[in-house]
C-alpha positions in Angstrom: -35.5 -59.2 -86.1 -37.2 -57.1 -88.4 -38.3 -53.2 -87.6 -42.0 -53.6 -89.8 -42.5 -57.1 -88.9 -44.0 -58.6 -85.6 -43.1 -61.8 -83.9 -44.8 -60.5 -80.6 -48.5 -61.2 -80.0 -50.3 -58.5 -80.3 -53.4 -59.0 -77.9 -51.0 -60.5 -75.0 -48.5 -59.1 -72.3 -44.8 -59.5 -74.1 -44.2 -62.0 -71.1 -46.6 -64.3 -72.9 -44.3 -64.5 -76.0 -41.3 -64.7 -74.6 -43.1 -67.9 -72.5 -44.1 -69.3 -75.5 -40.8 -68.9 -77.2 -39.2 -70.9 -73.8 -41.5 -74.1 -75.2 -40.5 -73.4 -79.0 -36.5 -73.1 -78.1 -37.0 -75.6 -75.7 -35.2 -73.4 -72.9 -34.6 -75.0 -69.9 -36.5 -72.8 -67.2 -33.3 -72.1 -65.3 -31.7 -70.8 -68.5 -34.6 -68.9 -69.5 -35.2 -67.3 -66.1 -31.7 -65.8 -65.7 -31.6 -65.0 -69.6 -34.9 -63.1 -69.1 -33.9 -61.4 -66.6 -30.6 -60.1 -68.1 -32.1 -58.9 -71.0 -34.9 -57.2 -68.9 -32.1 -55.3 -67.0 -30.2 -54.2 -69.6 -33.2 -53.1 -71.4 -34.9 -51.6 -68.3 -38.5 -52.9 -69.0 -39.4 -54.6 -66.0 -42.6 -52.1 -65.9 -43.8 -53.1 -69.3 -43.5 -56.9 -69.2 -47.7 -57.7 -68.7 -49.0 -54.6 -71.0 -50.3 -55.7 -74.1 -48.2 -55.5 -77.1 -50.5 -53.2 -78.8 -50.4 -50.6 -76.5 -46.6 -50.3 -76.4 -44.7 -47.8 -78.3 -43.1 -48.9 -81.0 -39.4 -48.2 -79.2 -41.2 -50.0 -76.4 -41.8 -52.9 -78.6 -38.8 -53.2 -80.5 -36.9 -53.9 -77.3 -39.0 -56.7 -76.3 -39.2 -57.6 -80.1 -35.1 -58.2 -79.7 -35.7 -59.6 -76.5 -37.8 -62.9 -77.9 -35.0 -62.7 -80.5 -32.4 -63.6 -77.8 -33.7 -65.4 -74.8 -32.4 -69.1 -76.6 -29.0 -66.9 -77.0 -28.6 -67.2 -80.8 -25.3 -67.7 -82.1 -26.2 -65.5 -85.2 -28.5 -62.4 -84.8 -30.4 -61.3 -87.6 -31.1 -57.7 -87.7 -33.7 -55.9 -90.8 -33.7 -52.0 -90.2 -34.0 -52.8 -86.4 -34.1 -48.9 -85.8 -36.7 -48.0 -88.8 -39.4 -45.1 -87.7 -38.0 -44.6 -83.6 -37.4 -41.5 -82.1 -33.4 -40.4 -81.5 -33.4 -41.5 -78.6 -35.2 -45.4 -79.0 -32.5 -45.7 -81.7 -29.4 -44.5 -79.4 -30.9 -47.3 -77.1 -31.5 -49.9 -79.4 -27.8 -49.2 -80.6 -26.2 -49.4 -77.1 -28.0 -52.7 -76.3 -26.4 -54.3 -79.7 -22.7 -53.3 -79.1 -23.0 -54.2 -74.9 -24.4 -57.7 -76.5 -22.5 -58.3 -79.0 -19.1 -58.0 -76.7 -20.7 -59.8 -73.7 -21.8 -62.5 -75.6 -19.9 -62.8 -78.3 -22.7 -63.2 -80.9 -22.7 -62.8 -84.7 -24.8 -59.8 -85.7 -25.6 -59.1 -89.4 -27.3 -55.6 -89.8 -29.4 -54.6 -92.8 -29.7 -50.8 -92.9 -30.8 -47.3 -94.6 -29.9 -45.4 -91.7 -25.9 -44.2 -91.9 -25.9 -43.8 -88.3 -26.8 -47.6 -87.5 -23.4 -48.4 -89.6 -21.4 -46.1 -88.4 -21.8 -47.1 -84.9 -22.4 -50.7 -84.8 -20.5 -52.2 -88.1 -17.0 -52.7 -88.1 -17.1 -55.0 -91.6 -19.2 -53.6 -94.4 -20.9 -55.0 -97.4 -22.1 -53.0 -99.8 -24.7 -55.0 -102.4 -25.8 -52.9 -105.8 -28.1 -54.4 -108.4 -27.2 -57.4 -106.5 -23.4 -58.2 -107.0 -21.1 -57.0 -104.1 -19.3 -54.1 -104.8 -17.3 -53.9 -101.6 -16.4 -56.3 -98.5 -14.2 -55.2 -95.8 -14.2 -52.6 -93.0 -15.9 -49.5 -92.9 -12.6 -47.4 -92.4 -11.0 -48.9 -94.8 -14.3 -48.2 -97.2 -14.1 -44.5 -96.2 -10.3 -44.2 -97.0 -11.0 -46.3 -100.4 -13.3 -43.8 -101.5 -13.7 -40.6 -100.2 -10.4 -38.7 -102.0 -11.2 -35.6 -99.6 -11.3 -34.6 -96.1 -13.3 -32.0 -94.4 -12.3 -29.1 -92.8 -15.0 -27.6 -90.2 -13.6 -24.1 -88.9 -15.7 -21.9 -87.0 -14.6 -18.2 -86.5 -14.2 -15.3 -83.4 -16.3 -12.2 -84.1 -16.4 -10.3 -86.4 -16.4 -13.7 -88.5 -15.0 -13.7 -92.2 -16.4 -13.2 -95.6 -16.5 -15.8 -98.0 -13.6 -14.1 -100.4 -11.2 -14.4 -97.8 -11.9 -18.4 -97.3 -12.2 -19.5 -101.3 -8.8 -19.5 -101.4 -8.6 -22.1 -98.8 -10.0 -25.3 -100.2 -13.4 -25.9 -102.0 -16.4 -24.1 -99.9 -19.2 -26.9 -98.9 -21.0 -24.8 -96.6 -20.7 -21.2 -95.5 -21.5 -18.8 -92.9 -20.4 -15.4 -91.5 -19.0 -17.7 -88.1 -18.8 -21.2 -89.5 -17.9 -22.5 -92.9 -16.7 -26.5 -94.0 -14.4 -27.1 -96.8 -13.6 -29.7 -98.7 -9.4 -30.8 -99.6 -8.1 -33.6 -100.6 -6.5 -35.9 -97.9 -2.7 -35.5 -99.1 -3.4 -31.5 -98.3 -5.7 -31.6 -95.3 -3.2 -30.8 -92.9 -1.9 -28.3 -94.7 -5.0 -26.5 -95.3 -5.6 -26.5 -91.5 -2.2 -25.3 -90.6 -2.6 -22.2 -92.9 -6.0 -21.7 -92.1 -4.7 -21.6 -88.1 -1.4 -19.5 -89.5 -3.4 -16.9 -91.5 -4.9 -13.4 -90.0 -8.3 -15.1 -90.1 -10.4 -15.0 -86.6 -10.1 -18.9 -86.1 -11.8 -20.2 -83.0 -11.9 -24.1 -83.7 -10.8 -26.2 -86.3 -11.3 -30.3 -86.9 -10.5 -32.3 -90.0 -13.1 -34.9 -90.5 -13.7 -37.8 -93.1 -16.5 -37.3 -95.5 -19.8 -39.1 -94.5 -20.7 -42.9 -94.8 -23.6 -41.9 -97.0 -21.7 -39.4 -99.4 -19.1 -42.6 -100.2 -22.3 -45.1 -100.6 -23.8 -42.9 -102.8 -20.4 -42.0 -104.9 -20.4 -45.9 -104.8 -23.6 -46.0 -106.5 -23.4 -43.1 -109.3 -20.1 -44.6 -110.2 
């Protein structure tokens, strides 16, 4: 399934695909009635079955696109940007449908993607292809802890807030505000950091130590 590329056709209903994908698969009606169905429900697009494809919205037609992808139940799933130009919501959707799938059915899904949030919440194994030789195979975590020498600390502060003098000589600054400020450390002092940020005179409301960002590792992967 690829986001820019259509398998639907255009000037029918999404029904009439899916009917002519039954004949190509050879899908016993049975089968394909019940499968049908299921992937109706858990899209919820029972109202949108007999519009014609052109006049969907592209979230609109991305589910039925993944739809005709699945109704001979595919072992393997091929997926090319799947979530490429929808709105936040479509792609939340499109996401949730992919992990209920893949554990119900137990299916193979390989995931081409620009969009960090697509592998953070759908791949657990990563491959990361650059000027095409594989540069790293294994799981995302594991990428993350590989690479990323730093954690982040995000700390947001009580009134009156602090000034940046009194946090430089906390950890690198990344981004500051008057009531909010993120700073970088390295992961052997993370906790540390956080316990004499919570210890010190400063106005801390909340604290959390987080992992640097899929996309800042990919592209320290890249520069390197």
């Amino acid at each position: 399934v690829m986001g820019q590329k259509n398998q639907l056709i255009q000037d029918l209903p999404a029904l009439e695909t899916f009917l002519v994908h039954k004949e190509i698969y050879e899908i016993p009606a049975r089968q394909f009635e019940q499968t049908l169905a299921e992937l109706v429900g858990l899209f919820g697009i029972e109202d949108i079955l007999d519009i014609q494809v052109r006049k969907l919205s592209l979230g609109q037609r991305m589910k039925c696109e993944l739809v005709a992808a699945l109704l001979h139940r595919p072992q393997v799933l091929l997926l090319d940007e799947p979530t490429i130009g929808l709105d936040v919501v479509a792609q939340k959707n499109i996401r949730d449908f992919i992990k209920k799938y893949n554990r119900s059915e137990k299916t193979t899904i390989l995931l081409t993607s620009h969009y960090m949030e697509d592998i953070r919440e759908l791949c657990e194994r990563v491959i990361i292809i650059n000027l095409g030789r594989i540069v790293y195979d294994g799981r995302l975590d594991q990428l993350i802890k590989r690479y990323a020498q730093d954690k982040l600390l995000r700390v947001t502060f009580h009134p009156p807030g602090v000034t940046r003098k009194k946090i430089e000589r906390f950890g690198e600054i990344v981004r500051f505000q008057r009531y909010a400020c993120t700073l970088k450390s390295t992961r052997s002092e993370a906790k540390r950091t956080a316990i004499a940020l919570l210890s010190s005179n400063l106005p801390v409301d909340d604290l959390l130590i987080d992992e640097i960002g899929v996309d800042e590792v990919i592209r320290h992967i890249f520069n390197a």
